[in-house]
C-alpha positions in Angstrom: -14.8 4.8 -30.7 -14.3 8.3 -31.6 -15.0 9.7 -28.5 -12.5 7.5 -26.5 -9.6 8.3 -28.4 -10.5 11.8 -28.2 -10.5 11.2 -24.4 -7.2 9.5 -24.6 -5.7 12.2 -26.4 -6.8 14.8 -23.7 -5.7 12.9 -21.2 -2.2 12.3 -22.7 -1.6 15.7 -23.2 -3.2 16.8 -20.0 -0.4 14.4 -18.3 2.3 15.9 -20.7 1.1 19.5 -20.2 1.1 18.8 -16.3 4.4 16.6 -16.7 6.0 20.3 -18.2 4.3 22.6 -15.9 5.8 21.2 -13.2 9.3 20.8 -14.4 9.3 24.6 -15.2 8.5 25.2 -11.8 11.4 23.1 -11.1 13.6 25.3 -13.3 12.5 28.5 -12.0 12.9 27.3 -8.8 16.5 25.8 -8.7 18.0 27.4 -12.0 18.2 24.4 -13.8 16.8 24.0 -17.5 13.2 22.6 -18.3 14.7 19.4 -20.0 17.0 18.9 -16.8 14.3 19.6 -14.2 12.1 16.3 -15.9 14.3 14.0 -14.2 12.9 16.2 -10.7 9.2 15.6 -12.0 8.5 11.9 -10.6 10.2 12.9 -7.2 8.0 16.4 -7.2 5.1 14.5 -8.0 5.4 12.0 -4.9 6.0 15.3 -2.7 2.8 17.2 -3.7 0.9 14.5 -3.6 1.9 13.3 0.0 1.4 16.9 1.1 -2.2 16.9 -0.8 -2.8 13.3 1.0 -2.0 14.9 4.4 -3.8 18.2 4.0 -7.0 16.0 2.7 -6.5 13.9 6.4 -6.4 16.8 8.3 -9.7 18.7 6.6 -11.3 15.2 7.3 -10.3 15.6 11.1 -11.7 18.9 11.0 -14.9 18.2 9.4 -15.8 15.3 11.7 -14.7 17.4 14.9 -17.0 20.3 13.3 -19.6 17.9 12.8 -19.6 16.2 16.7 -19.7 19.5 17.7 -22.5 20.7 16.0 -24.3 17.5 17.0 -23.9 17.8 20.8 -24.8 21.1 20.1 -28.2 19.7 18.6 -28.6 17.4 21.2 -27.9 19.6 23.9 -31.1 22.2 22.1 -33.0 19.2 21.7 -32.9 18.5 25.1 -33.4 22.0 26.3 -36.9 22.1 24.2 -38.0 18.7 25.4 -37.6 19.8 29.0 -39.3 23.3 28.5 -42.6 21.2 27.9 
């Protein structure tokens, strides 16, 4: 029981240190104040994680085109050795 509030606290204040964080970034950025830049948060929020989203799809595209490659270029060895003998 202990332990899950303990991990309930963490989390809350991980989401409230995160939640600040970002609207200082905010501030800094546009000049506003931390308290007025937490209105920004939910809308910077949805933007970094549609950019994280899209970099993640892309480094999946990457990795499978990696991997074919490096397949055929198995294959392609493979067959090489099976016809040397």
């Amino acid at each position: 029981m202990g332990m899950m509030r303990s991990l309930c606290i963490l989390a809350a204040g991980a989401t409230i240190g995160g939640a600040l964080f970002i609207a200082y970034r905010i501030s800094q950025e546009t000049g506003k104040s931390v308290p007025e830049a937490l209105s920004d948060v939910p809308a910077e929020v949805q933007r970094l994680c549609s950019d994280l989203k899209g970099r993640a799809g892309q480094a999946v595209d990457q990795g499978r085109e990696a991997c074919r490659a490096k397949e055929a270029e198995m294959n392609e060895r493979l067959r090489g050795t099976t016809e040397a003998q």
